[in-house]
C-alpha positions as CSV (number, residue, x, y, z in Angstrom):
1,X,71.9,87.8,103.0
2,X,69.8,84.6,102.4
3,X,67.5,84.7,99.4
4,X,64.4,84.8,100.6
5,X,65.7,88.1,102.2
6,X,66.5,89.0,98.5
7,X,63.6,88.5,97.2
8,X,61.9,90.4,99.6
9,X,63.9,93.6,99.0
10,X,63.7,93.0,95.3
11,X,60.1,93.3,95.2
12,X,60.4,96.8,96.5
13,X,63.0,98.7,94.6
14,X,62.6,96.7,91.3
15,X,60.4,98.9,90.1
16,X,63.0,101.9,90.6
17,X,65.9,100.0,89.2
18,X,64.2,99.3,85.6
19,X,64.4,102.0,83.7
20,X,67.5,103.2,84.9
21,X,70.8,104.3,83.1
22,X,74.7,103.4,84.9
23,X,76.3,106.4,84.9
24,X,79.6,105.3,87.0
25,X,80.5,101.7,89.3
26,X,82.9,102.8,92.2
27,X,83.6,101.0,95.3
28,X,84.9,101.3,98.7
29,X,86.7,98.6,100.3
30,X,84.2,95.8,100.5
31,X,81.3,98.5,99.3
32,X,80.0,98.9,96.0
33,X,78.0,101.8,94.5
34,X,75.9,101.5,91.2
35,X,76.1,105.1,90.4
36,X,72.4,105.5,88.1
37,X,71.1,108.4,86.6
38,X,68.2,108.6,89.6
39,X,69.4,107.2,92.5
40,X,72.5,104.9,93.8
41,X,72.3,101.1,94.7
42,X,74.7,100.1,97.3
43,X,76.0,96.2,98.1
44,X,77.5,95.0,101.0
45,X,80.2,92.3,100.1
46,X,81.3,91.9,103.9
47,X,80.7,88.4,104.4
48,X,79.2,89.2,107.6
49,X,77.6,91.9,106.8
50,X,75.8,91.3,103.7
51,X,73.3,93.6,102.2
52,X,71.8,95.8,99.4
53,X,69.8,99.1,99.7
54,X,68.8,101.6,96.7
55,X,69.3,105.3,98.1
56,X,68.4,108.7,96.4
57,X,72.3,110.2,97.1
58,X,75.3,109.5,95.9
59,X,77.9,109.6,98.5
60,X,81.8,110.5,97.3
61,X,85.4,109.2,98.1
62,X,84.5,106.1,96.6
63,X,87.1,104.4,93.8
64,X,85.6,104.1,90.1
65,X,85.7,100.7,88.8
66,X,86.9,102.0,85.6
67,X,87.2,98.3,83.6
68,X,83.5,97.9,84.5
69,X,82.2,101.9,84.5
70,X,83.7,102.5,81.1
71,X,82.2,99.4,79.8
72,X,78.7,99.8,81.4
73,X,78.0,103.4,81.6
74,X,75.2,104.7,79.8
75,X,73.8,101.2,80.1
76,X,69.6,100.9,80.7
77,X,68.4,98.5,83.5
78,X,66.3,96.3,81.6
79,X,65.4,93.5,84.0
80,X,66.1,92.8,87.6
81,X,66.3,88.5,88.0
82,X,66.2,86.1,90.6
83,X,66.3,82.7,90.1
84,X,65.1,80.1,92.3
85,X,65.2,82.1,95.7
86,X,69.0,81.7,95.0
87,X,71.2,84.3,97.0
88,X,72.4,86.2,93.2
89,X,71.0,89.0,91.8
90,X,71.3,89.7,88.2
91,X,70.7,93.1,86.3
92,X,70.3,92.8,82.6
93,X,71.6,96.0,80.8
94,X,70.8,97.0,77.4
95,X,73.1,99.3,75.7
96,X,72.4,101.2,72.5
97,X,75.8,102.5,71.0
98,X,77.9,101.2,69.2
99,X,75.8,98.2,68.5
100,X,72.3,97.1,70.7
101,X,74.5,94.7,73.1
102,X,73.3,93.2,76.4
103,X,75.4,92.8,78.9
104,X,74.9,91.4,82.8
105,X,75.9,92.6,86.1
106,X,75.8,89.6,88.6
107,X,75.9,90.2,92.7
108,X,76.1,87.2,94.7
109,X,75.6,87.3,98.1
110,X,77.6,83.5,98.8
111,X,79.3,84.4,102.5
112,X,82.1,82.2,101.8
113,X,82.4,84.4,98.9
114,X,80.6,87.4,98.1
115,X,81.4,89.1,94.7
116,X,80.2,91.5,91.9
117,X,80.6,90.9,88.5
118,X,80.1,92.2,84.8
119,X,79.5,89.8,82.2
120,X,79.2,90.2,78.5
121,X,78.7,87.3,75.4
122,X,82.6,86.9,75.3
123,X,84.1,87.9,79.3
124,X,83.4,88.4,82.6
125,X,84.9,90.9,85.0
126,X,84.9,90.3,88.7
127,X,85.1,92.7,91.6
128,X,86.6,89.7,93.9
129,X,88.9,86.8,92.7
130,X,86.9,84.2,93.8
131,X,83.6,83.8,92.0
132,X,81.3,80.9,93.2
133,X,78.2,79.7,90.7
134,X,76.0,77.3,92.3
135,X,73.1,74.6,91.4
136,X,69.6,75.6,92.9
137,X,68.5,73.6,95.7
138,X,65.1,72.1,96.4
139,X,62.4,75.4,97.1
140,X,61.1,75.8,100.5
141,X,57.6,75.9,98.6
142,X,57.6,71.9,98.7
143,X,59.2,71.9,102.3
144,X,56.2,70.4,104.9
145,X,55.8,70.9,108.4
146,X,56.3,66.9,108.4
147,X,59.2,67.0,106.7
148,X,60.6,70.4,109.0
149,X,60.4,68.2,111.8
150,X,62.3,65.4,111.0
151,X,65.3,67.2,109.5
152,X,68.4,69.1,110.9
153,X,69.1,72.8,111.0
154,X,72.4,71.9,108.3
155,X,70.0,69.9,106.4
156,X,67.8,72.7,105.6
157,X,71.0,75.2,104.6
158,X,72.2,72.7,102.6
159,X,69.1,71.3,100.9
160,X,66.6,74.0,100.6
161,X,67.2,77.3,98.5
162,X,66.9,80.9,100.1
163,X,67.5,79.8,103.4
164,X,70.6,80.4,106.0
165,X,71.7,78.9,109.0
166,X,69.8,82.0,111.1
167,X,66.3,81.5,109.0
168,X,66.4,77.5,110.0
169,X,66.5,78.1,113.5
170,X,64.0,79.8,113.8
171,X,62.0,77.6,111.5
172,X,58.6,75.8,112.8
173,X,55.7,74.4,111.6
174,X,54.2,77.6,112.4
175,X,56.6,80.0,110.8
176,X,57.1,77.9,107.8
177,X,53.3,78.7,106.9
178,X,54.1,82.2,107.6
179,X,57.2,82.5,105.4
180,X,55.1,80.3,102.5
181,X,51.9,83.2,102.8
182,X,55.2,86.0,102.5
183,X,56.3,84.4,99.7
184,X,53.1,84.7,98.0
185,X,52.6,88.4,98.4
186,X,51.2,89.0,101.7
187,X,52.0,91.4,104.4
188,X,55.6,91.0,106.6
189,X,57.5,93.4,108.8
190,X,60.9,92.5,109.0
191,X,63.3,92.9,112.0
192,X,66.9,93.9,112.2
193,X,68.2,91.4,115.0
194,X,71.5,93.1,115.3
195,X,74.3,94.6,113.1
196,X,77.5,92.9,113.3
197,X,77.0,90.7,112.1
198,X,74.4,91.6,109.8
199,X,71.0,89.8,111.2
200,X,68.3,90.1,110.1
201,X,64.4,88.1,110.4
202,X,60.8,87.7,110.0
203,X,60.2,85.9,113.3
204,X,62.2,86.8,115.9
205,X,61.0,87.4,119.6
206,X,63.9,89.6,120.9
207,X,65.1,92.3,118.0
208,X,66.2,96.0,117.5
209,X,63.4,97.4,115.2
210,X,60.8,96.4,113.3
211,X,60.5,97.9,109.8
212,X,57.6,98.3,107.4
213,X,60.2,98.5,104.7
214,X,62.9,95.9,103.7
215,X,64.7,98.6,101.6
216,X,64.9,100.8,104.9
217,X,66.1,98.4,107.2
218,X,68.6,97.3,104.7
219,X,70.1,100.9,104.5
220,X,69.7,101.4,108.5
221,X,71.3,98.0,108.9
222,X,74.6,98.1,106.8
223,X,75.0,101.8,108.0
224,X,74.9,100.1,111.6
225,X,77.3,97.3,110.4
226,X,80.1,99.7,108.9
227,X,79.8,101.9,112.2
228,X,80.2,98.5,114.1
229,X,83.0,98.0,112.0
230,X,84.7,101.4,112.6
231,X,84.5,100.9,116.0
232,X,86.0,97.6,116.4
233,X,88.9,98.7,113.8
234,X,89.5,102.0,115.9
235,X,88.9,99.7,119.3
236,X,91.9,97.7,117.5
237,X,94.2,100.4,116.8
238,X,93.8,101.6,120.4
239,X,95.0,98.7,121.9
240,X,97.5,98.3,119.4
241,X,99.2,102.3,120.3
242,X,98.9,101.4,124.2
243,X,100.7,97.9,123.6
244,X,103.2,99.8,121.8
245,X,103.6,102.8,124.0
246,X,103.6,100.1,127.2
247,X,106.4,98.2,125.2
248,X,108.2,101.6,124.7
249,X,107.8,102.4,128.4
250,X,109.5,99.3,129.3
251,X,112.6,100.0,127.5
252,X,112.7,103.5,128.6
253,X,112.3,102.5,131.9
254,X,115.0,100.3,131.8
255,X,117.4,103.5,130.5
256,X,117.0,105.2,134.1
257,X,119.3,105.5,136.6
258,X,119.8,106.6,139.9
259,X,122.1,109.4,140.8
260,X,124.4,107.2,142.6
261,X,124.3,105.0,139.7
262,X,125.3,108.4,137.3
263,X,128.5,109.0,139.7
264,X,129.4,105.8,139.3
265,X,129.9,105.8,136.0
266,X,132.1,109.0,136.8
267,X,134.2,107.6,139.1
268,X,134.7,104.5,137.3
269,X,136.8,106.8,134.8
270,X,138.9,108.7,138.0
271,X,139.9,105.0,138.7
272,X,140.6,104.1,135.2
273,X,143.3,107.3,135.4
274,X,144.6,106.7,139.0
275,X,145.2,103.1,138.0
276,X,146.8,103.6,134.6
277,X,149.8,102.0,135.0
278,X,148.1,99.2,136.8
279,X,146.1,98.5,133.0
280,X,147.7,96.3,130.5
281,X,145.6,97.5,127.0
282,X,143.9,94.7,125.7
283,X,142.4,94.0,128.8
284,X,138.7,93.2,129.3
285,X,138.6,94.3,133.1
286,X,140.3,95.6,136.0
287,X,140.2,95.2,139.6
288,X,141.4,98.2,141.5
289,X,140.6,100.0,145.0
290,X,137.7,102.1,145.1
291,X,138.9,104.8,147.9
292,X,135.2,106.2,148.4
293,X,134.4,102.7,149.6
294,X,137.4,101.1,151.2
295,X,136.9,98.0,148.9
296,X,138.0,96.7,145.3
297,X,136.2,97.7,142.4
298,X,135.7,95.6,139.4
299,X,135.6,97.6,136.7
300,X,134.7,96.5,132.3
301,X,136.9,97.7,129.7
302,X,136.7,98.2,126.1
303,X,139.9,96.1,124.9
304,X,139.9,98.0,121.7
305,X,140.8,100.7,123.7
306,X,144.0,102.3,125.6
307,X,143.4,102.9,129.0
308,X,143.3,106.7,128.3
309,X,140.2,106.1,126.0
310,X,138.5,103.9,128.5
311,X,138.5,106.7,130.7
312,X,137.2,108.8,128.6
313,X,134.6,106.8,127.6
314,X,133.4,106.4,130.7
315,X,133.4,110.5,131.0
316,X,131.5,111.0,127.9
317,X,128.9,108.4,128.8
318,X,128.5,110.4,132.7
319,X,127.8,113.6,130.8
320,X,125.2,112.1,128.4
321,X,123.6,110.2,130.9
322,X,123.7,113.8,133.3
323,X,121.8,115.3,130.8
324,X,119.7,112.6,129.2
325,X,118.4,111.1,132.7
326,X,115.8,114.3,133.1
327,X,114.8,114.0,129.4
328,X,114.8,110.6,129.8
329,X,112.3,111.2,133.2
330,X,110.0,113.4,131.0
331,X,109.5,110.9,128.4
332,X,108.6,108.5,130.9
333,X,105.6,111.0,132.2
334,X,104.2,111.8,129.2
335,X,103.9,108.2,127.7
336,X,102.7,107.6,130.8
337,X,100.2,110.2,130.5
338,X,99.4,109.8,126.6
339,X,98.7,105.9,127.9
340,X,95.9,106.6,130.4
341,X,94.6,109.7,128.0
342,X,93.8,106.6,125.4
343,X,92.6,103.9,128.2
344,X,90.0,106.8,129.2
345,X,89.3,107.7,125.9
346,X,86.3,106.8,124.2
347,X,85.5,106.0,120.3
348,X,83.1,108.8,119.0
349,X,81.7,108.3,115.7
350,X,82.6,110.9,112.7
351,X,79.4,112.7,112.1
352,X,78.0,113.4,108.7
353,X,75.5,116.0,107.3
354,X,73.9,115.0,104.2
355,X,76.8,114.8,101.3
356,X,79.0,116.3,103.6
357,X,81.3,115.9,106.8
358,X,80.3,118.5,109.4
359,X,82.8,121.7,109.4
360,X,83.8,120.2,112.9
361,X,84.6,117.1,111.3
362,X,86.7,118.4,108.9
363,X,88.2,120.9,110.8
364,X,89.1,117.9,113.2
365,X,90.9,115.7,110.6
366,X,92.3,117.9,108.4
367,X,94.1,121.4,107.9
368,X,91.9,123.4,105.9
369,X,92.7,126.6,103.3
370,X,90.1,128.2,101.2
371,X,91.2,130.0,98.2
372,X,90.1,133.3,96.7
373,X,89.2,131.3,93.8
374,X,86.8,129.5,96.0
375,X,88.5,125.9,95.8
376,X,89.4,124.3,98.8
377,X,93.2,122.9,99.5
378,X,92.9,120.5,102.6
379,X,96.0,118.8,104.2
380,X,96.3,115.9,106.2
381,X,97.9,116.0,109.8
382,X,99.3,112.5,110.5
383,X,100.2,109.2,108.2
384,X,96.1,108.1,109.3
385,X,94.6,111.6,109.0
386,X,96.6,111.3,105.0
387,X,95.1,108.4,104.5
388,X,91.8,109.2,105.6
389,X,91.9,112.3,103.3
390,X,92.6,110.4,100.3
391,X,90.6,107.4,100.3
392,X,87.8,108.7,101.7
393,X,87.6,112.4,101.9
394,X,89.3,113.2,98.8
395,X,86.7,113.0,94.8
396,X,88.1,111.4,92.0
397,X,88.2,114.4,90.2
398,X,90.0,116.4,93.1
399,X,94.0,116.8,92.7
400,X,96.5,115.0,95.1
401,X,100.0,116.8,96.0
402,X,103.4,115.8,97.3
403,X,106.5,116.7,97.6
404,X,109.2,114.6,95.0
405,X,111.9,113.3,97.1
406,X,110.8,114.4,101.2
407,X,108.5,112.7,103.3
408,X,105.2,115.4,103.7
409,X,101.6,115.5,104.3
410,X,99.1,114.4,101.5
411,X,97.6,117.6,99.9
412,X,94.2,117.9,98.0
413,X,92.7,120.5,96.3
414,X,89.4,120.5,95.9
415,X,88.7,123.1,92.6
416,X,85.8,125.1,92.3
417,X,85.6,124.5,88.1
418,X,82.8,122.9,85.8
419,X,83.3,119.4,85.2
420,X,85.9,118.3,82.7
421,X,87.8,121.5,82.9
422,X,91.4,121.5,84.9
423,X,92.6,123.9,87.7
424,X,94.3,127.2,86.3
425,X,98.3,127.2,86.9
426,X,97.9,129.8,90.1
427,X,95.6,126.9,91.7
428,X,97.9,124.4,91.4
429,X,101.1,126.5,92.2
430,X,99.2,127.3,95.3
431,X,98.4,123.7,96.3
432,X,101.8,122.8,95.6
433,X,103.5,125.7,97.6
434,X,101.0,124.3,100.7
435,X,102.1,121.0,100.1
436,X,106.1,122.2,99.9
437,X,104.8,123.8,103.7
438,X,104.0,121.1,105.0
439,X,107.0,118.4,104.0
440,X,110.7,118.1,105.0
441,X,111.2,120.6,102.1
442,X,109.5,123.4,104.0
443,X,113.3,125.4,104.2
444,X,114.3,124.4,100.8
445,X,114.0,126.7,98.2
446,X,112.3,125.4,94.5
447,X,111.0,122.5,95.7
448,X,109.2,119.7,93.5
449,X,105.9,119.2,93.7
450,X,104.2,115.9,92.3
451,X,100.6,116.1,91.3
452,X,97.7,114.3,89.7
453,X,93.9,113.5,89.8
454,X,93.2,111.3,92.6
455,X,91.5,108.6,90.6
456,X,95.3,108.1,88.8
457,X,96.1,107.0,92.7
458,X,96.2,103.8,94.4
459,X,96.9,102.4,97.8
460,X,100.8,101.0,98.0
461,X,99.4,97.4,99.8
462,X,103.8,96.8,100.7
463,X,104.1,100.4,102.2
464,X,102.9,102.0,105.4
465,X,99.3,103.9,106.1
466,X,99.2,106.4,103.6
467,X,101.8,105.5,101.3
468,X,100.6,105.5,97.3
469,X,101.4,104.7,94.2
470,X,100.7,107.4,91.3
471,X,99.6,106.2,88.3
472,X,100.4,109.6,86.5
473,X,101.8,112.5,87.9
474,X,103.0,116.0,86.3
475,X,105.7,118.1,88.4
476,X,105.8,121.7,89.3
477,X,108.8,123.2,91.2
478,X,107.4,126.4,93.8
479,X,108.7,127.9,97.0
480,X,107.1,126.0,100.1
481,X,104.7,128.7,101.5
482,X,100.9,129.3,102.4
483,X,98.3,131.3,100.9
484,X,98.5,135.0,102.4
């Protein structure tokens, strides 16, 4: 996002923002939400899919911030700043208890490195590690259509403030006027050019939709980039299962045998006891004559073993291989099968209603019991479908289960209590004794049950998908079951 963009959308949801109390910072992978009293602001911190939008919801599964929500929460939006068409944003919070302190929350919108940040009189918290503070460059104000012609597109981007490599393209001496009139308050409709990346203009011939409001487009746009996203991550994934079930075809396929290969093996061992005396132990091999074929037979031997074992060897490997071949010929067709079922397949987006997945949706990902008590106990169905239920189903205020020792699906419950009040012990027996179900402990008898808030959880970065780390956890031991 260039600052003249910025700008632009600053002008309209200033207004909104002033005024406004922080009542919780969360995020989402590269996604912040400024939780306020009124509304939510979101940022985009993708570096190619930078943005900012101010919406009237408040959407859940994200992640509280909680060394930047505890410190600004209750905090009033006193100013929204700018400086020099610069690509930062600054809010500048007032807070009234203990003492009137002002503190600063700082967005910049850099694409070599995006970041958000909280800053008080004595420290600064950052979302990112890498936090870039720049100079302002010249302003486009004193840029002429002289000068525009004379100069190259890297020039501008790296001399003139508020502009990117996109906006000096499409820079002429016509434009520029244009973009100089915009800057002083008159009329624009800008353009989403497409969504990943993010692109977005004031000029362009060829575009997806014109917008009458930069706030809208902004909210249409990043909702396009992060579905863009989706897809090419689940696009990813797809060719990473068929490379793997190809790979595991190969090595299957190199497993089958023939039937005439099969009673070879077998007769290999006849000729290992026919031959017996013939076999020195220690050998390596053995040549002897193969009476089904009127000709020698060379034939490999285990030199740990006598001859007797040999042959028995042999023997034990025919019978595996008698009943494995047919299992093995299965395997082959379903893989097979599984392999052009994902070629064909096609990447559908989830849907959403509102706050809310659709019942489908849910029903889809998750295993789903309601409890008399009216909470909700949902269950993930593979290591993805866990860590989809977590991360971004699951409210940090829901509870997550799992069984203590025994690999098992990640459990939430979802408790129908006022806020700040905790689950009865039936509710969490409940959960646990579903969770219990569906684990390795399911035939086990007074199983233990791990289980804390989800905002005590975070993603184990060395493990595999849907592994965690718990923060806290209290235990309860209950007999694996489901609610009758």
């Amino acid at each position: 996002m260039n600052g003249i963009y910025l700008n632009l959308l600053l002008r309209e949801i200033k207004n909104d923002l002033i005024g406004s109390f922080i009542e919780d910072i969360c995020i989402q992978d590269r996604i912040v939400q400024l939780v306020l009293n009124k509304n939510s602001v979101f940022i985009s911190l993708y570096p190619i899919g930078l943005g900012l939008y101010l919406s009237d919801r408040v959407k859940r599964g994200y992640e509280s911030l909680k060394n930047m929500s505890d410190v600004a929460k209750s905090c009033r939006i006193a100013k929204v700043l700018q400086h020099d068409l610069m690509p930062v944003f600054s809010l500048m919070l007032e807070k009234a208890f203990p003492n009137h302190e002002e503190l600063q929350i700082n967005t910049t919108f850099y694409p070599q490195a995006p970041n958000f940040s909280l800053k008080t009189k004595d420290w600064q918290r950052s979302v990112f590690a890498r936090y870039i503070e720049n100079e302002p460059k010249s302003s486009i104000l004193e840029l002429d259509a002289e000068r525009l012609a004379s100069v190259t597109v890297e020039h501008l981007v790296k001399n003139i403030e508020g502009i990117d490599k996109k906006m000096a393209r499409e820079l002429n001496p016509q434009n520029l006027n244009s973009l100089k009139e915009i800057l002083q308050h008159e009329g624009f409709h800008p353009k989403l050019v497409s969504t990943s990346p993010l692109h977005i203009s004031l000029f362009a011939s060829e575009y997806e939709r014109e917008y009458d409001s930069f706030n809208q487009l902004f909210k249409d746009a990043v909702a396009g980039f992060l579905h863009e996203r989706e897809k090419q991550e689940a696009e990813q994934q797809k060719r990473l299962a068929i490379r793997n079930m190809k790979r595991r075809l190969v090595r299957l396929q190199k497993r089958l045998l023939s039937p005439e290969e099969i009673e070879d093996i077998r007769i290999r061992g006849e000729l290992i006891l026919a031959n017996i005396s013939k076999i020195r132990k220690g050998s390596e091999r053995v040549k002897v004559f193969n009476p089904y074929t009127q000709s020698d037979k060379e034939i490999m031997l285990d030199p740990h073993l006598s001859p007797q074992g040999n042959a028995q060897r042999y023997f034990s490997r025919y019978k595996k291989e008698k009943r494995g071949q047919p299992k093995l010929r299965e395997q082959i067709r379903t893989i097979t099968k599984n392999t052009d079922d994902l070629k064909a397949q096609q990447y559908v987006r989830e849907v959403r209603t509102g706050k809310k997945r659709t019942a489908e949706a849910l029903k889809e990902a998750f295993h789903k019991f309601p409890l008399d008590s009216g909470s909700v106990v949902f269950v993930g169905k593979n290591a993805r479908s866990n860590d989809e239920l977590t991360f971004k189903h699951a409210r940090p205020g829901d509870y997550f289960f799992h069984t203590r020792g025994f690999e098992g699906a990640h459990t939430i419950l979802r408790p129908n209590i006022p806020k700040g009040q905790r689950p009865s012990r039936e509710e969490i027996r409940l959960a646990a004794s579903i969770a219990a179900y569906f684990s390795k402990a399911k035939k086990q008898s007074n199983v233990p049950v791990s289980y804390t808030q989800r905002k005590y959880l975070k993603k184990n970065k060395k493990g595999r998908i849907g592994s965690v780390v718990l923060m806290r956890e209290e235990v309860v031991f209950v007999e694996p079951g489901l609610p009758t």
